[in-house]
C-alpha positions in Angstrom: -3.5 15.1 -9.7 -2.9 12.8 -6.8 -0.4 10.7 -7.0 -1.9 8.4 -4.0 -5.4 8.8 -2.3 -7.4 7.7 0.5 -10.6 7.8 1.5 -11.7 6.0 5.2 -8.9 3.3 4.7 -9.1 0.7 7.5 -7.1 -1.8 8.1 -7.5 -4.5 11.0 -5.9 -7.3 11.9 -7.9 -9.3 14.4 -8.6 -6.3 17.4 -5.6 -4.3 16.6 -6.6 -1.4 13.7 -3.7 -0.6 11.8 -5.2 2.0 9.6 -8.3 4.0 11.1 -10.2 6.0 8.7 -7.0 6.6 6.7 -8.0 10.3 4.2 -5.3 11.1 2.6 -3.8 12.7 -0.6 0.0 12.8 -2.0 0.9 14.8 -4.5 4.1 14.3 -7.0 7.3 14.9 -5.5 9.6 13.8 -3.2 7.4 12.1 0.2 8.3 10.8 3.2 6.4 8.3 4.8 7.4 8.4 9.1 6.3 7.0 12.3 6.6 4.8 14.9 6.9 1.1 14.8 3.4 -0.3 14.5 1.9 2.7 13.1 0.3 1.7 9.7 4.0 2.8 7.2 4.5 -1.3 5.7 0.6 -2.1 6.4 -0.5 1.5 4.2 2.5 0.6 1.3 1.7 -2.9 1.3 -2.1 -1.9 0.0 -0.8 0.6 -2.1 0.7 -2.1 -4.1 -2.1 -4.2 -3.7 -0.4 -6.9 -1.9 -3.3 -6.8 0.9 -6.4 -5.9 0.8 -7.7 -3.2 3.3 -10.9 -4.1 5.1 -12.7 -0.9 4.6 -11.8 2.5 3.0 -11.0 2.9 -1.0 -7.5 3.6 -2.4 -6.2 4.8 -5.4 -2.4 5.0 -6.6 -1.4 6.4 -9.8 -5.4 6.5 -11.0 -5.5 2.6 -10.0 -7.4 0.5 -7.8 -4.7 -1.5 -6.6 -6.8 -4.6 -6.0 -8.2 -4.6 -9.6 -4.7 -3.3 -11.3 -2.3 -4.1 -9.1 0.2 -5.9 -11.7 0.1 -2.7 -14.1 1.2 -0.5 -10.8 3.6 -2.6 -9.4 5.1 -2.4 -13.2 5.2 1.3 -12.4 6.4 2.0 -9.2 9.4 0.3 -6.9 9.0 -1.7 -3.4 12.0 -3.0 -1.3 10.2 -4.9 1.6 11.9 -5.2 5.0 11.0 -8.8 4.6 11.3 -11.3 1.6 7.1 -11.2 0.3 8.0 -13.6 -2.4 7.7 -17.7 -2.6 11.4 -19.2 -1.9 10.9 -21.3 -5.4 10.3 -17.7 -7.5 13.5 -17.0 -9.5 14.9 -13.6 -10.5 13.6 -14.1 -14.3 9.9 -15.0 -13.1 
């Protein structure tokens, strides 16, 4: 079983395409996700986690649609953003 899969995941912002036709499939184990600045790494976890919405392509992580089940696979799976993605107001027990 996959443990993350993609099928034509596209993801543009304004002219620049940050995901082309992303197919991909990740198995269980130990991954590494590499490349050069601007090449899709934050823009590909931040729609695994369903905290944006590609503009084509479907996704799957852990046998869930991000975008429908996003708060049962974020209570699954661990995220530490490069930048705060959180309202200043939210406190630690919210």
């Amino acid at each position: 079983m996959s443990i993350v899969e993609t099928t034509g995941l596209t993801q543009r912002f304004g002219s620049t395409v940050a995901l082309d036709t992303l197919d991909l499939q990740m198995q269980p184990g130990v991954t590494g996700l590499v490349g050069a600045n601007g090449a899709g790494k934050t823009t590909l976890l931040n729609a695994m986690l369903g905290l944006r919405i590609p503009t084509s392509g479907s996704l799957t992580v852990l046998g869930y649609d991000p975008q429908r089940a996003g708060h049962r696979l974020r209570a699954n799976v661990g995220f530490a953003p490069e930048r705060n993605v959180l309202p200043d107001e939210m406190r630690a027990v919210d």
